[in-house]
DOROTI-55153 format. One record per residue (C-alpha): y, z, x; residue number from 0. Coordinates in pm, 1 decimal. Last residue first. Layout:
% DOROTI-55153
<node><north>Y</north><up>Z</up><east>X</east><seq>NUM</seq></node>
...
END
This chain:
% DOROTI-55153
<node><north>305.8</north><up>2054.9</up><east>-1175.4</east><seq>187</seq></node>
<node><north>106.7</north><up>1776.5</up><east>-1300.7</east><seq>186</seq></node>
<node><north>-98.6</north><up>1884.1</up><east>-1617.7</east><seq>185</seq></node>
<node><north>-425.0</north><up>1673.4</up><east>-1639.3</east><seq>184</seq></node>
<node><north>-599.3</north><up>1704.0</up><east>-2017.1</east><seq>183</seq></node>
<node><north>-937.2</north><up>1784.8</up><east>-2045.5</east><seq>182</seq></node>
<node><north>-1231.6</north><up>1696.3</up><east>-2286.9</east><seq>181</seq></node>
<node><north>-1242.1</north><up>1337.5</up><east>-2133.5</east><seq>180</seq></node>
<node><north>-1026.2</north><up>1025.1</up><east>-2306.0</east><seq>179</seq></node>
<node><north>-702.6</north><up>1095.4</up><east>-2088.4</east><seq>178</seq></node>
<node><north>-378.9</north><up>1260.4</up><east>-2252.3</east><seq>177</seq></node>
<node><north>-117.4</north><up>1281.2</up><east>-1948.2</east><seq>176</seq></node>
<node><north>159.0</north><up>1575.3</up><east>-1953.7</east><seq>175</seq></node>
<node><north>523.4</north><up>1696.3</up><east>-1843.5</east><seq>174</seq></node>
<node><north>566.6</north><up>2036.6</up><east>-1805.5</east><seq>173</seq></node>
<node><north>934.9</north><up>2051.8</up><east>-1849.4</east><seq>172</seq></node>
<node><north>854.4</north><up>1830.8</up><east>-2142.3</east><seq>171</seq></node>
<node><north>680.9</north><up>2046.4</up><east>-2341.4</east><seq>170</seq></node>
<node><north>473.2</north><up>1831.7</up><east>-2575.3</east><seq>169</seq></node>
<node><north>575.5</north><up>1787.9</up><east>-2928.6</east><seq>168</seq></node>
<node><north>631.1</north><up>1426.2</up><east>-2935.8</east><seq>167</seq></node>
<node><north>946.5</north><up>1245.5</up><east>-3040.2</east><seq>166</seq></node>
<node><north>1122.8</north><up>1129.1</up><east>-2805.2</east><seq>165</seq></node>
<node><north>985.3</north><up>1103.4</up><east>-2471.2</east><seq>164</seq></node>
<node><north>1233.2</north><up>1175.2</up><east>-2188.3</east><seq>163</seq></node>
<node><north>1115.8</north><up>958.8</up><east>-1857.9</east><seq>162</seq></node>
<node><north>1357.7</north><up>1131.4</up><east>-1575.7</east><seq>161</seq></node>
<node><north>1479.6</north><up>958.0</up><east>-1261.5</east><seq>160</seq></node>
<node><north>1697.2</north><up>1173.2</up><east>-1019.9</east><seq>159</seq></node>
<node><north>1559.0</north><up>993.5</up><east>-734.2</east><seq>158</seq></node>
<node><north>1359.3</north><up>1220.2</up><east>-527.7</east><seq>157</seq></node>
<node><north>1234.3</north><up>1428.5</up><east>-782.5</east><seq>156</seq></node>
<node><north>1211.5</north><up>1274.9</up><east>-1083.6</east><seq>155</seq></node>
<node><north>1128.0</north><up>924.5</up><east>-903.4</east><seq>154</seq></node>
<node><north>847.7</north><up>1126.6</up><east>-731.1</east><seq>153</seq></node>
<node><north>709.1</north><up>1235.8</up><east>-1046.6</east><seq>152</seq></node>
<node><north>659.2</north><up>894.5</up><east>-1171.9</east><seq>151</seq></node>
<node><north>516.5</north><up>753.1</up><east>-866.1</east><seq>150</seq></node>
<node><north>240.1</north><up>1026.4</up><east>-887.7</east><seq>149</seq></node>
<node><north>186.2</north><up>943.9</up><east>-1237.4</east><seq>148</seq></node>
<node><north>202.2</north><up>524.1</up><east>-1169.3</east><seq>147</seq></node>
<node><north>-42.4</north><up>601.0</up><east>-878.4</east><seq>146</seq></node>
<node><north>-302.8</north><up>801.0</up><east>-1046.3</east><seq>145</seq></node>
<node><north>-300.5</north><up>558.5</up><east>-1373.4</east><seq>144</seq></node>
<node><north>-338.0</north><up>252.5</up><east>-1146.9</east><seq>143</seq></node>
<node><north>-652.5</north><up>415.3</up><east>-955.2</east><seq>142</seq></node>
<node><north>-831.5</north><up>539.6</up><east>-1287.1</east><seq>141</seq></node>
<node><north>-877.3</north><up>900.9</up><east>-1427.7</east><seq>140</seq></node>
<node><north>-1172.7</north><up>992.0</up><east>-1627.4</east><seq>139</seq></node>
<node><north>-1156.5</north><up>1365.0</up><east>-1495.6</east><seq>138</seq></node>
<node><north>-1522.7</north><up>1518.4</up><east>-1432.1</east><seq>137</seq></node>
<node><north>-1413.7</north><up>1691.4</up><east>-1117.5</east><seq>136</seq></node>
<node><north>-1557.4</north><up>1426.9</up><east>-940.1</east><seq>135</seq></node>
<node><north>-1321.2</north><up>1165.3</up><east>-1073.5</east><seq>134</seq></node>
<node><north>-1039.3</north><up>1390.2</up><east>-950.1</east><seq>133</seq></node>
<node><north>-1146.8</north><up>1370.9</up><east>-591.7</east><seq>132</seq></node>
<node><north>-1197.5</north><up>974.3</up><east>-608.3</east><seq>131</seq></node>
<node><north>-852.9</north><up>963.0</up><east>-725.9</east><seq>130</seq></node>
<node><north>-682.5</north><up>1193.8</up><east>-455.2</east><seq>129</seq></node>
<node><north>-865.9</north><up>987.3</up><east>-226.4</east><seq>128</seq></node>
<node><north>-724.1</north><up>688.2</up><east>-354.6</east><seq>127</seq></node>
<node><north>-408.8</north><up>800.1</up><east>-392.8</east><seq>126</seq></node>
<node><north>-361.0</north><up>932.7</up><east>-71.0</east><seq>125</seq></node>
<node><north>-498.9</north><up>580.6</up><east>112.6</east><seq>124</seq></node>
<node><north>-216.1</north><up>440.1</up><east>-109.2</east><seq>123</seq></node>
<node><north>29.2</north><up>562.9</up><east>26.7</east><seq>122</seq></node>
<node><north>272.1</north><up>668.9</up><east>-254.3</east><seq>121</seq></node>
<node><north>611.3</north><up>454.2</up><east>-327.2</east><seq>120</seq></node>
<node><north>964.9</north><up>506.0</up><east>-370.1</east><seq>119</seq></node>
<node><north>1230.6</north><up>271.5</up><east>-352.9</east><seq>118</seq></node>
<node><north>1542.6</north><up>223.8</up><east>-388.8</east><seq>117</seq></node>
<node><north>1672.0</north><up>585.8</up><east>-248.5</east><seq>116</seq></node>
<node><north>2074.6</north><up>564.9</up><east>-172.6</east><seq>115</seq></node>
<node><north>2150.1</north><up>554.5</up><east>226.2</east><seq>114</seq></node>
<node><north>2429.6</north><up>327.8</up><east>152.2</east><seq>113</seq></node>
<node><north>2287.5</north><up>61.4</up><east>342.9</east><seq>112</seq></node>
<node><north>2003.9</north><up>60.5</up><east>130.0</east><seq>111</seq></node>
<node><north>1709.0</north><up>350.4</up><east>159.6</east><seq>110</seq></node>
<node><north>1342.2</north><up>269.7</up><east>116.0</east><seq>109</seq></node>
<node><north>1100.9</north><up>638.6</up><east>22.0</east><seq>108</seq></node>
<node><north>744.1</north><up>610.4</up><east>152.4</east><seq>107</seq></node>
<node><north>543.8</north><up>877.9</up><east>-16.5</east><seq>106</seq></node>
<node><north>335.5</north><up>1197.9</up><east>143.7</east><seq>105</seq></node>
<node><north>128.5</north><up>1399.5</up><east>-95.5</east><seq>104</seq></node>
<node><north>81.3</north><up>1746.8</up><east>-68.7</east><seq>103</seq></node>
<node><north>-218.8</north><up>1983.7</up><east>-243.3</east><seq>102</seq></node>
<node><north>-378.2</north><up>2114.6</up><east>-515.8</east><seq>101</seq></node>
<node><north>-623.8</north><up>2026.1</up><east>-700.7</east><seq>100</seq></node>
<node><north>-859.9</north><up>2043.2</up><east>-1022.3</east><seq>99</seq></node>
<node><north>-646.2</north><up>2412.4</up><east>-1083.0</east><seq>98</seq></node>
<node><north>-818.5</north><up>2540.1</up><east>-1424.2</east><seq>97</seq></node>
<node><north>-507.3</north><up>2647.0</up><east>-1634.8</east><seq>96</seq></node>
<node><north>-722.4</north><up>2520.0</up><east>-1933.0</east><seq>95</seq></node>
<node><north>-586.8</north><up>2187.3</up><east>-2028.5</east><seq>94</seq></node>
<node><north>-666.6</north><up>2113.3</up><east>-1680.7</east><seq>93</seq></node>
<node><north>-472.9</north><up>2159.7</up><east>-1401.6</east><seq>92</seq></node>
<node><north>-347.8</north><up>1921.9</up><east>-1122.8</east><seq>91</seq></node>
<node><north>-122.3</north><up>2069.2</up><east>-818.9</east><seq>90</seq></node>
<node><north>146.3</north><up>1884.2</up><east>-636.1</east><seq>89</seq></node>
<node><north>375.6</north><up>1961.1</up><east>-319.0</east><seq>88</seq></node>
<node><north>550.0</north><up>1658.5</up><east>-193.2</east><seq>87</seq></node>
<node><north>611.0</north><up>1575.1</up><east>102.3</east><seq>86</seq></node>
<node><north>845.1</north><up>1299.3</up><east>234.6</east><seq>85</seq></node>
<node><north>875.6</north><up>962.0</up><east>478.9</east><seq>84</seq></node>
<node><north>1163.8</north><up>787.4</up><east>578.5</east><seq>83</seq></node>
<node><north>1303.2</north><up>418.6</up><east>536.5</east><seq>82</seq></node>
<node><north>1595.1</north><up>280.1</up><east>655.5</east><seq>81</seq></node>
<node><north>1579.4</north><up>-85.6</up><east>517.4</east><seq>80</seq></node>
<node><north>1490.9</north><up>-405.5</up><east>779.4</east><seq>79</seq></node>
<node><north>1645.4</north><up>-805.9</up><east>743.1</east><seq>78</seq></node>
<node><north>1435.7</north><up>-984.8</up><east>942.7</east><seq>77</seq></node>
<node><north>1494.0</north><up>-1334.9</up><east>1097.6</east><seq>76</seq></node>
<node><north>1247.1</north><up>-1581.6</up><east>1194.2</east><seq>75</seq></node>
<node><north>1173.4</north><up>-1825.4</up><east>1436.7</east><seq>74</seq></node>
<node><north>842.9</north><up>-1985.8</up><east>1375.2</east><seq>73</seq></node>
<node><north>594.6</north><up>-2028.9</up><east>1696.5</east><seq>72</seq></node>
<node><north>314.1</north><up>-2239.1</up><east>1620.6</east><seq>71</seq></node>
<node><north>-41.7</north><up>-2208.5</up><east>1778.6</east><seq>70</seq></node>
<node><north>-289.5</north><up>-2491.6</up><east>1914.8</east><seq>69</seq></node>
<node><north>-603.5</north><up>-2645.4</up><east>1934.1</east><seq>68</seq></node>
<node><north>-778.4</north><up>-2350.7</up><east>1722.4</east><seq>67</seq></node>
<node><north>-1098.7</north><up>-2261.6</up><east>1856.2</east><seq>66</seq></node>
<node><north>-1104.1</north><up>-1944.5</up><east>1604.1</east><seq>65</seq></node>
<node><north>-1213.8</north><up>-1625.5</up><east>1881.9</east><seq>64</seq></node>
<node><north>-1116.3</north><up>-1811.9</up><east>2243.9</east><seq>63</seq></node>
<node><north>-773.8</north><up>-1995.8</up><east>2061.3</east><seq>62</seq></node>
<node><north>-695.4</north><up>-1667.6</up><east>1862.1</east><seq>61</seq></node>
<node><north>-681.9</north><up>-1435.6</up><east>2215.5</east><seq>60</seq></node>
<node><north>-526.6</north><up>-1723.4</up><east>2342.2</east><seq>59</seq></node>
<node><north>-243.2</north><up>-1762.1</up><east>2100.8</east><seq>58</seq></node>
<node><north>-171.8</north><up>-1342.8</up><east>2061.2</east><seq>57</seq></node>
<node><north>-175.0</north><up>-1325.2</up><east>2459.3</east><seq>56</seq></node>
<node><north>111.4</north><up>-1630.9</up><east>2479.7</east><seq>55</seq></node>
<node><north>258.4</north><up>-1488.2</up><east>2226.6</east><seq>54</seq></node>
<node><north>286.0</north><up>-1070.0</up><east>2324.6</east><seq>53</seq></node>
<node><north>637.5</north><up>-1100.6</up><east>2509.0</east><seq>52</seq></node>
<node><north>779.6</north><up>-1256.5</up><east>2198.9</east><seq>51</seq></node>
<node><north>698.8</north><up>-946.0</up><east>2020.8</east><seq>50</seq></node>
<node><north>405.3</north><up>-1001.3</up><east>1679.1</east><seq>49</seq></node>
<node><north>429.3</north><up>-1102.3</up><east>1334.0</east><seq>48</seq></node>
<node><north>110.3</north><up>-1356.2</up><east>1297.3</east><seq>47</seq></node>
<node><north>55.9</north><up>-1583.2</up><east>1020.8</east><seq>46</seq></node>
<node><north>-307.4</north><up>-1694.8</up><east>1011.5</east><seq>45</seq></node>
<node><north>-365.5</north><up>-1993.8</up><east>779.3</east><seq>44</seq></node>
<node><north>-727.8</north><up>-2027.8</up><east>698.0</east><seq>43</seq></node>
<node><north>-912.5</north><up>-2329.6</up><east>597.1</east><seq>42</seq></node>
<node><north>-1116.2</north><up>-2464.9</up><east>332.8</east><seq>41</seq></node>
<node><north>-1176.2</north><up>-2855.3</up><east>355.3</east><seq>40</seq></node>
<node><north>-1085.0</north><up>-3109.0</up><east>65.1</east><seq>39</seq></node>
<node><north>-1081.3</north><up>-3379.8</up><east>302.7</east><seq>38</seq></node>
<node><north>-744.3</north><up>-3255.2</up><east>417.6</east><seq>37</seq></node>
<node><north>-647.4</north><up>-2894.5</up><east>361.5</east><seq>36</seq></node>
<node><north>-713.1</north><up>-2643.5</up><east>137.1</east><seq>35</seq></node>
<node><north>-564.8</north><up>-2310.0</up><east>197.2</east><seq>34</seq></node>
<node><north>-653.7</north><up>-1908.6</up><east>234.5</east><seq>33</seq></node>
<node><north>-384.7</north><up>-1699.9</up><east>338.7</east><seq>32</seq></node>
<node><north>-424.5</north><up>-1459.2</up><east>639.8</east><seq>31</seq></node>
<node><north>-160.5</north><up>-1235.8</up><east>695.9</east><seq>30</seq></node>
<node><north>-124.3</north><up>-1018.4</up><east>1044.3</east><seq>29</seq></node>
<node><north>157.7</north><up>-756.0</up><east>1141.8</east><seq>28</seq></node>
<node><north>345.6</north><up>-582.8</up><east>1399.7</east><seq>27</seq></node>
<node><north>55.4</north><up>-705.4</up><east>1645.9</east><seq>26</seq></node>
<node><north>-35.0</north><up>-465.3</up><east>1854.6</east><seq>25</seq></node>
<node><north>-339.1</north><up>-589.9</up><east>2030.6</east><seq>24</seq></node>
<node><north>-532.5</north><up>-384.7</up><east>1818.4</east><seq>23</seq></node>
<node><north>-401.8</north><up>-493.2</up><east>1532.5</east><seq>22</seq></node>
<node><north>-489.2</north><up>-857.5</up><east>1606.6</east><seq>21</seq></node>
<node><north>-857.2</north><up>-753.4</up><east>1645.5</east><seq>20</seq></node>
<node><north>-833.7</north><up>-583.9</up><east>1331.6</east><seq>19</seq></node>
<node><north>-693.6</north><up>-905.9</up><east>1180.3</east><seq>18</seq></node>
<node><north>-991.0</north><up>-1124.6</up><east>1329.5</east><seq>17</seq></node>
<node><north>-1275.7</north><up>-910.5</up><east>1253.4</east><seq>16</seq></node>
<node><north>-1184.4</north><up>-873.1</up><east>895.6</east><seq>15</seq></node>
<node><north>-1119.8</north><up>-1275.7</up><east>915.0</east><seq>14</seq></node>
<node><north>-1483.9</north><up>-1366.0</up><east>1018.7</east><seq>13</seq></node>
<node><north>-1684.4</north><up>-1295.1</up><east>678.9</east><seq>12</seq></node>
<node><north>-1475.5</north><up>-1517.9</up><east>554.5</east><seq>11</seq></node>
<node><north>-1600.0</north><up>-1853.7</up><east>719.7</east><seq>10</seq></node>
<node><north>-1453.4</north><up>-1995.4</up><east>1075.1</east><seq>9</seq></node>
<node><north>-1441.4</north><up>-2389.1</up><east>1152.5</east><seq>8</seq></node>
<node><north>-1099.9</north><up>-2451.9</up><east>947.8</east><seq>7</seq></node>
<node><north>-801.1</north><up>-2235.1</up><east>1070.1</east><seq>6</seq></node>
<node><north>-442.6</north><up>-2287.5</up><east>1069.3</east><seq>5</seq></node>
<node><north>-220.5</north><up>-2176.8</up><east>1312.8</east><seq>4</seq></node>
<node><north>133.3</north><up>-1974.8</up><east>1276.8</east><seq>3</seq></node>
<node><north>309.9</north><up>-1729.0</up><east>1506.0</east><seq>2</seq></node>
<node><north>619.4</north><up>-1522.6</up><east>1371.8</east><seq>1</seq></node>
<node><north>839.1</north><up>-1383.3</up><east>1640.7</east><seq>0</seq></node>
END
């Protein structure tokens, strides 16, 4: 079930609160857009994936915190992929055979009907750790370029994906990233 209200007594600093709350309480999942609504107002629409059991809990528990007068209920239909998780074992060098790190990273991998990957994606709590640990190694690296590399090698190994780049002298069984510092990053 997908519950709807619209919110437009509450500032920002209130919607944090308000989807952890809904968490919590196990919601499925919580979006909050931000709208303007008549008399040029700001409001909030709060769109609410939650059991059908859990409504009337979900539209009191946002009536007592919001005030809203009232919640909608919007039938919906999902359409869910198969989707597993896997490990993969990665280490970063520097130009130098210095190991930066070393370590597993765990990626979301969607399957179709078929059970054929379609989609393969790291979490991006690992990235951004394995980011921030980089950076204080010295390595100039930034968020996108750590997720598009780590993407990149998972589509080469869990989806039979290879980028071939013509025309450069690099070995490309060992394939390579140039960054601006005094090291290079080799991803093994």
């Amino acid at each position: 079930m997908l519950l709807m209200t619209n919110v437009d007594n509450i500032n920002c600093d209130h919607i944090p609160y308000l989807i952890d709350e809904l968490m919590k309480r196990d919601a499925k999942n919580v979006h909050v857009v931000p709208a303007i609504t008549k008399k040029g107002r700001n409001e909030y629409i709060f769109l609410i994936d939650c059991k059908e059991e859990q409504i009337e809990d979900f539209a009191e528990f946002m009536a007592m915190e919001t005030g809203t007068l009232g919640v909608r209920i919007l039938q919906n239909k999902h359409y869910p992929f198969d989707y597993m998780f896997k490990k993969m074992e990665l280490s970063f060098e520097s130009g130098n055979n210095e190991v930066l790190w070393e370590g597993v990273v765990n990626f979301k991998i969607v399957c179709n009907r078929k059970g054929e990957n379609i989609s393969i994606r790291a979490e991006y709590e690992e990235i951004k750790d394995l980011t921030e640990c980089l950076r204080n190694t010295g390595l100039n690296i930034s968020l996108y370029e750590m997720k598009e590399m780590l993407e990149q090698r998972a589509l080469e190994q869990f989806k039979d994906v290879f980028l071939n780049c013509k025309g450069n002298d690099l070995d490309l069984e060992t394939p390579m990233l140039r960054f601006s510092v005094d090291k290079s990053i080799y991803v093994k």
